[in-house]
Each structure stands twice: as structure tokens, then as C-alpha cells.
Residue frames as a rotation matrix with the C-alpha (Angstrom) as fourth column:
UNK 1
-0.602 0.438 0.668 178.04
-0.656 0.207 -0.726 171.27
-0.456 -0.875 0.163 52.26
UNK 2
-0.764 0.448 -0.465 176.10
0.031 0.745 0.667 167.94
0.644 0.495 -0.583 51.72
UNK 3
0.000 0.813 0.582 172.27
-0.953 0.175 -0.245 167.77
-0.302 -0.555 0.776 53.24
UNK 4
-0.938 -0.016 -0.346 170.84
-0.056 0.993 0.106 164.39
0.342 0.119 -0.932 54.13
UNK 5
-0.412 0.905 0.102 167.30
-0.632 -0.365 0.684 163.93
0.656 0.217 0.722 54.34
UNK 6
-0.224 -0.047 0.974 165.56
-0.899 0.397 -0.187 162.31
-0.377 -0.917 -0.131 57.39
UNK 7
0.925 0.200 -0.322 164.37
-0.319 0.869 -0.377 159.31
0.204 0.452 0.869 54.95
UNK 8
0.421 -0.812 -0.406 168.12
-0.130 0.389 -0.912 158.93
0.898 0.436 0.058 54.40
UNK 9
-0.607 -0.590 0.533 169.29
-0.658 -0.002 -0.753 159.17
0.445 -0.808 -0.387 57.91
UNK 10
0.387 0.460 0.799 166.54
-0.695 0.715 -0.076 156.72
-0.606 -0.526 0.596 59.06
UNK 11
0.940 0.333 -0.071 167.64
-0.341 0.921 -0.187 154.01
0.003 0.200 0.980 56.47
UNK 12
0.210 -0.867 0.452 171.40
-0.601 -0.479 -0.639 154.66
0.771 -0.137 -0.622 57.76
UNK 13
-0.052 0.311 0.949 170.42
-0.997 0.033 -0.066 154.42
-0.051 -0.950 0.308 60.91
UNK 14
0.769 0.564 0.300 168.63
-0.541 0.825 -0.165 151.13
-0.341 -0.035 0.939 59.96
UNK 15
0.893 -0.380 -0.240 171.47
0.131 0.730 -0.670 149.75
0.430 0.567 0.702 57.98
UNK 16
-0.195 -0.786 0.586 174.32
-0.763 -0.254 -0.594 150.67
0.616 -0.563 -0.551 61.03
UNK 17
0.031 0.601 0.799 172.24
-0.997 0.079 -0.021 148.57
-0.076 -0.796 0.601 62.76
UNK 18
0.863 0.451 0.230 172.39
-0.357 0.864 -0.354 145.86
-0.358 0.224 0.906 60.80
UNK 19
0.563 -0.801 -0.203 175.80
0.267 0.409 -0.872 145.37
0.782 0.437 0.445 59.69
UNK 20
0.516 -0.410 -0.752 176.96
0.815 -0.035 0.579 146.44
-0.264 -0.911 0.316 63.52
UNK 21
-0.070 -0.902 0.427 177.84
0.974 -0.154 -0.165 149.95
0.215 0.405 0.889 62.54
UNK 22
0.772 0.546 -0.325 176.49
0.582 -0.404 0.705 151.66
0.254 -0.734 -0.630 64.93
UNK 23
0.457 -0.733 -0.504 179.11
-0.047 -0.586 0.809 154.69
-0.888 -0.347 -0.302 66.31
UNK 24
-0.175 -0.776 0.606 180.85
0.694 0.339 0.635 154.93
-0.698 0.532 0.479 62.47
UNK 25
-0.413 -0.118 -0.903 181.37
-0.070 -0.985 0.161 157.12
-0.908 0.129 0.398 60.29
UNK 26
0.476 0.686 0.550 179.38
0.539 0.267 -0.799 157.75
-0.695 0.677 -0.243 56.84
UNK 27
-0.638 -0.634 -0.436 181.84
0.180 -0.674 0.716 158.56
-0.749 0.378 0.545 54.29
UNK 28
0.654 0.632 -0.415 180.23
0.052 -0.585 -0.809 160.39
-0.754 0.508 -0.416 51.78
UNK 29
-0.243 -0.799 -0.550 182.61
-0.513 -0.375 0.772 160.68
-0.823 0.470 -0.319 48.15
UNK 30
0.800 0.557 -0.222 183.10
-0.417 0.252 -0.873 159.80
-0.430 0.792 0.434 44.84
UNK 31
0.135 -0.427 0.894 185.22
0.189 0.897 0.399 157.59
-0.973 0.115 0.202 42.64
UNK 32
-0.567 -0.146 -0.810 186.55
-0.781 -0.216 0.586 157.51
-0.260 0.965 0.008 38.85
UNK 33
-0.976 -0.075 0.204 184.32
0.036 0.870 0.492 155.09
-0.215 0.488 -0.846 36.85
UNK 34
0.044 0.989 0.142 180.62
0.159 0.133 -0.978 154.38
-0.986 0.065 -0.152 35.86
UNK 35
-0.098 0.160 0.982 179.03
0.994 -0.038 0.105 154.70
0.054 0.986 -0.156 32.49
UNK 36
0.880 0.390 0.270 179.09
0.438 -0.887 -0.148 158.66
0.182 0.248 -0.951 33.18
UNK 37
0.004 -0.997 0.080 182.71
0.056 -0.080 -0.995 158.96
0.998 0.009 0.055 34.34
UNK 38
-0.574 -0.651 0.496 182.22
-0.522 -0.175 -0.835 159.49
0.631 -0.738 -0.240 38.31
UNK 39
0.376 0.689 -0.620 180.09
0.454 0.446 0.771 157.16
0.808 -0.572 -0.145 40.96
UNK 40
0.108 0.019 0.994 179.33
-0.811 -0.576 0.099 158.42
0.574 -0.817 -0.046 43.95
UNK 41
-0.603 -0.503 -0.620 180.51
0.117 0.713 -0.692 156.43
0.789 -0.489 -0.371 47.16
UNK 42
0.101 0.222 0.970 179.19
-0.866 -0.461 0.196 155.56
0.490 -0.859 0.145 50.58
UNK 43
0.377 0.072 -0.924 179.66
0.317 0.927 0.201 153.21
0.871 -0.368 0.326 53.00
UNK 44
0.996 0.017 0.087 181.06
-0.082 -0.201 0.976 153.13
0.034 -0.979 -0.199 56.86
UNK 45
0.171 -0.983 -0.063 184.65
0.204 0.098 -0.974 153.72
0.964 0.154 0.218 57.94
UNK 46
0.280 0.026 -0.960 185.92
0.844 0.469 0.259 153.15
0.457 -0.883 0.109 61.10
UNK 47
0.179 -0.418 -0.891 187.86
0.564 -0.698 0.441 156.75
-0.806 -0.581 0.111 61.69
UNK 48
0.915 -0.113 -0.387 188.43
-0.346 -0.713 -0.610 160.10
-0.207 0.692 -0.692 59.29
UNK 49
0.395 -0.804 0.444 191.35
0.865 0.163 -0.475 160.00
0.309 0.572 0.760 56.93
UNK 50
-0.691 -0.575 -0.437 194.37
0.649 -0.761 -0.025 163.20
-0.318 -0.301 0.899 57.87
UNK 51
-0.992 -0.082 0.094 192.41
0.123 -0.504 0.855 165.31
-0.023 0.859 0.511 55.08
UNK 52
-0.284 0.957 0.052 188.35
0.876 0.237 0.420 164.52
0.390 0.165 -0.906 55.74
UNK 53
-0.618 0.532 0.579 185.84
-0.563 -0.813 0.146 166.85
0.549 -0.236 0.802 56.62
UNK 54
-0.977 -0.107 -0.182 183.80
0.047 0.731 -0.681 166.21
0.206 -0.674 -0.709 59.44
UNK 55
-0.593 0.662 0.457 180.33
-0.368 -0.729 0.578 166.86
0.716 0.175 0.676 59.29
UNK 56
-0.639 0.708 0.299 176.99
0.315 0.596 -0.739 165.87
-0.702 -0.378 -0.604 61.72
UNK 57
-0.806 0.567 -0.170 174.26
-0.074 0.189 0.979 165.05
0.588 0.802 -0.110 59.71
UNK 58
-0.123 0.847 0.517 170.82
-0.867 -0.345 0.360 164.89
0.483 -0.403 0.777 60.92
UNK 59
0.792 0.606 0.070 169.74
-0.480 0.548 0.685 162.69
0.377 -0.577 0.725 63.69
UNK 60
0.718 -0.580 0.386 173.22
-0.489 -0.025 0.872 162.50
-0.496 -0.814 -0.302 64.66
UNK 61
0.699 -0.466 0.542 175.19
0.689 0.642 -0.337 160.36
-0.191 0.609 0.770 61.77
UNK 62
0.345 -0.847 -0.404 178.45
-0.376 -0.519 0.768 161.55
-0.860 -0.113 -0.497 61.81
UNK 63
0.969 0.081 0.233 179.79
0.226 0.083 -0.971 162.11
-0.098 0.993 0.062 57.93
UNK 64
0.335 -0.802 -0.494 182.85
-0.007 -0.527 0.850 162.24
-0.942 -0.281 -0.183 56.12
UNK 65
0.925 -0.192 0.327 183.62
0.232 -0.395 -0.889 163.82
0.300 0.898 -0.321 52.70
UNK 66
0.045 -0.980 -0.194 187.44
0.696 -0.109 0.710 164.32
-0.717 -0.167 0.677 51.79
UNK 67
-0.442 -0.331 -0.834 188.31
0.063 -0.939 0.339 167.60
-0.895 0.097 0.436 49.68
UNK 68
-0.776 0.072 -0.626 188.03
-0.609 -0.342 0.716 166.85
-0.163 0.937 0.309 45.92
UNK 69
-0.416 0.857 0.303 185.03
0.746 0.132 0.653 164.97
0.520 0.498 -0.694 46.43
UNK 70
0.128 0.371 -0.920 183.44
0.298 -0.899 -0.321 168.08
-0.946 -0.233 -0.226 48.61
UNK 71
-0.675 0.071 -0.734 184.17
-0.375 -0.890 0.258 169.99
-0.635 0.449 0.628 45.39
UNK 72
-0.859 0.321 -0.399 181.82
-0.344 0.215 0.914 167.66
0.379 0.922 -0.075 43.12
UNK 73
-0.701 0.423 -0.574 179.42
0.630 0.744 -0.222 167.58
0.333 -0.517 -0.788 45.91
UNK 74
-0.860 -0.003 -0.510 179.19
0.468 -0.400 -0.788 170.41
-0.201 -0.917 0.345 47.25
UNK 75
-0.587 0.802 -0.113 175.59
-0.805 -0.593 -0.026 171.76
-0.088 0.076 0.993 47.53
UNK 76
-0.715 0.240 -0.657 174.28
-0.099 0.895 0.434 167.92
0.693 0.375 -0.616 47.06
UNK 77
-0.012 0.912 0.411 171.30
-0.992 -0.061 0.107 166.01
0.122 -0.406 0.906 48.54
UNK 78
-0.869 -0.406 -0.281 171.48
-0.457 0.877 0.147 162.99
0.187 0.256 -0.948 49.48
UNK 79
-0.277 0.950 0.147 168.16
-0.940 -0.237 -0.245 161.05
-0.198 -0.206 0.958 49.48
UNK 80
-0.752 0.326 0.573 166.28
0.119 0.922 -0.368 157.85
-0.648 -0.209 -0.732 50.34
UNK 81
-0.305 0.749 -0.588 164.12
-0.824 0.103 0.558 156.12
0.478 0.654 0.586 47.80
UNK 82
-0.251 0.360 0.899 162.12
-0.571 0.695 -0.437 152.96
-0.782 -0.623 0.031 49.25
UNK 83
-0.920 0.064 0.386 162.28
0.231 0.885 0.404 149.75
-0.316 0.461 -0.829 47.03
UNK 84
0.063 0.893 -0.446 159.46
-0.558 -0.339 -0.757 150.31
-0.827 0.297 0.477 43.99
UNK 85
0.674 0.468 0.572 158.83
0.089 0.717 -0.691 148.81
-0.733 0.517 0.441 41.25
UNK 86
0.944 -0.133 0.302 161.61
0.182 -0.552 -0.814 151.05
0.274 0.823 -0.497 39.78
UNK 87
0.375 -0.516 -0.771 163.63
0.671 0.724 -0.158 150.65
0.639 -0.458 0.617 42.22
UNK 88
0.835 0.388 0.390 165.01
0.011 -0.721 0.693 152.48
0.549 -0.575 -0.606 44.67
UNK 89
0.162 -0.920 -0.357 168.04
0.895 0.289 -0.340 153.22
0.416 -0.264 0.870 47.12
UNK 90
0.040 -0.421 -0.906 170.24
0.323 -0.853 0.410 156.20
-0.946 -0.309 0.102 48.05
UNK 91
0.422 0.019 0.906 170.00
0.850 -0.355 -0.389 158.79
0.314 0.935 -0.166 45.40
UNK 92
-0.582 -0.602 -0.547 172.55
0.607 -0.769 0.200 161.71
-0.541 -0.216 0.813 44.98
UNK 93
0.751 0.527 0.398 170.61
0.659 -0.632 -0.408 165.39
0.036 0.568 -0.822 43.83
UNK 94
0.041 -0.993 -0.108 173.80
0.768 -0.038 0.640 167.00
-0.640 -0.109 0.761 42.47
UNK 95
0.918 0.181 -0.353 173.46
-0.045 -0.837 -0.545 170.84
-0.394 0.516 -0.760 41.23
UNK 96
0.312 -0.445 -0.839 176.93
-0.752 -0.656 0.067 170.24
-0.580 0.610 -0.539 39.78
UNK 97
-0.496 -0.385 0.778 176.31
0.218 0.812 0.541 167.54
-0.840 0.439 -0.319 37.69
UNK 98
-0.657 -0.396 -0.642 175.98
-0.526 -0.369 0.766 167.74
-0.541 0.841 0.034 33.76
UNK 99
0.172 0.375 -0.911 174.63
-0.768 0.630 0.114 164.49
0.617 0.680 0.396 32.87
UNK 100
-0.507 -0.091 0.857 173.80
-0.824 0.344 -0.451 161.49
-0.254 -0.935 -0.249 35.01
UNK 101
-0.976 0.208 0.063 173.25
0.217 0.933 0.286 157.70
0.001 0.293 -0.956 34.23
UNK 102
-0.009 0.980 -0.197 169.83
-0.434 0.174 0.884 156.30
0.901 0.093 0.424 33.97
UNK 103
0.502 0.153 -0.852 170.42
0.674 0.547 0.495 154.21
0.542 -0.823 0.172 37.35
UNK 104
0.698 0.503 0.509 171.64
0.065 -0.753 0.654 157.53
0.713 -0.424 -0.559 38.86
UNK 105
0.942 -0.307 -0.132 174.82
0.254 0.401 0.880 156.06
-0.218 -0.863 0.456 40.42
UNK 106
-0.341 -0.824 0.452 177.29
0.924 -0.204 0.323 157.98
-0.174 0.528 0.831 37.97
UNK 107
0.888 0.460 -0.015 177.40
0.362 -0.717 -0.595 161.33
-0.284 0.523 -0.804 36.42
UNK 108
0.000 -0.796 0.606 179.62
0.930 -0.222 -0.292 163.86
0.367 0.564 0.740 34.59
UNK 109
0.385 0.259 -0.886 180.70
0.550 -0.835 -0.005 167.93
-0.741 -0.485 -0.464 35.07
């Protein structure tokens, strides 16, 4: 199971809006690569793959995670940061991760 904090589901929200992705889906997953060996994914997708998981997220954002990233997720947080001086973004809190970039957008297990 992945939680999404209401920060994060408001700047969803805000950013369906704006790229006209309103009613889509929020895949949730990870990838091979970064400077830690996996990045985490998101972005919008028009319909679930054979294999996704379907989740609702808060405030209604309909989510989709596919098996073998669920297993390197599972228990995760996703979470809104708001543009600082340090920047800011989506940020993944990942109880099974090892070791995790400095810009937070990779990690290892």
C-alpha cells in the first residue's frame, strides 16, 4: 500500500489541471537507473495496464502501481514539498530503501 498526503493530492490535482488530465490515472512505479540504481516514476496514463493495481488515493486521484514496483513501494509515502530554496517537488518516504540519492529521486535495497 502507497499513502499520499493531501499536500500531494492538492498539487496533482493542480497539475491534472494543467496539462488537461483531469479523469487519469496516477501511475505510481519505478524504473532501473539513477545514481542509486532505481528512480521512482509518476506521471498520468490514460487506462491501467492487464497487471496494475488500482488504488483511490485521497481526494479522489485514482492510482496505479504494477506488481514489482508495489514490492519496492510498498509501505511508501508519497509527499509534496513546495519550491524552497532547496528545492522541492514530489518526494518518495520509502521504509524499504537502503540508501537514497541526495536529490531523492533514486535509491537502492
Amino acid at each position: 500500500m502507497i499513502s499520499v498526503t493531501d499536500k500531494a493530492a492538492d498539487e496533482v490535482l493542480k497539475l491534472a489541471r494543467t496539462q488537461k488530465a483531469e479523469g487519469k490515472f496516477l501511475r505510481l512505479g519505478i524504473e532501473g537507473g539513477g545514481c542509486s540504481g532505481m528512480s521512482y516514476l509518476i506521471r498520468f496514463e490514460e487506462e491501467p495496464g492487464e497487471f496494475d493495481n488500482v488504488m483511490e488515493g485521497p481526494k479522489g486521484i485514482k492510482m496505479l502501481i504494477d506488481p514489482k514496483s508495489q514490492v519496492y513501494l510498498d509501505g511508501s509515502v508519497l509527499d509534496y514539498q513546495g519550491n524552497g530554496l532547496m528545492g522541492g517537488g514530489f518526494k518518495f518516504q520509502n521504509p524499504n530503501a537502503t540508501h537514497s540519492c541526495g536529490c531523492g529521486t533514486s535509491f537502492a535495497v
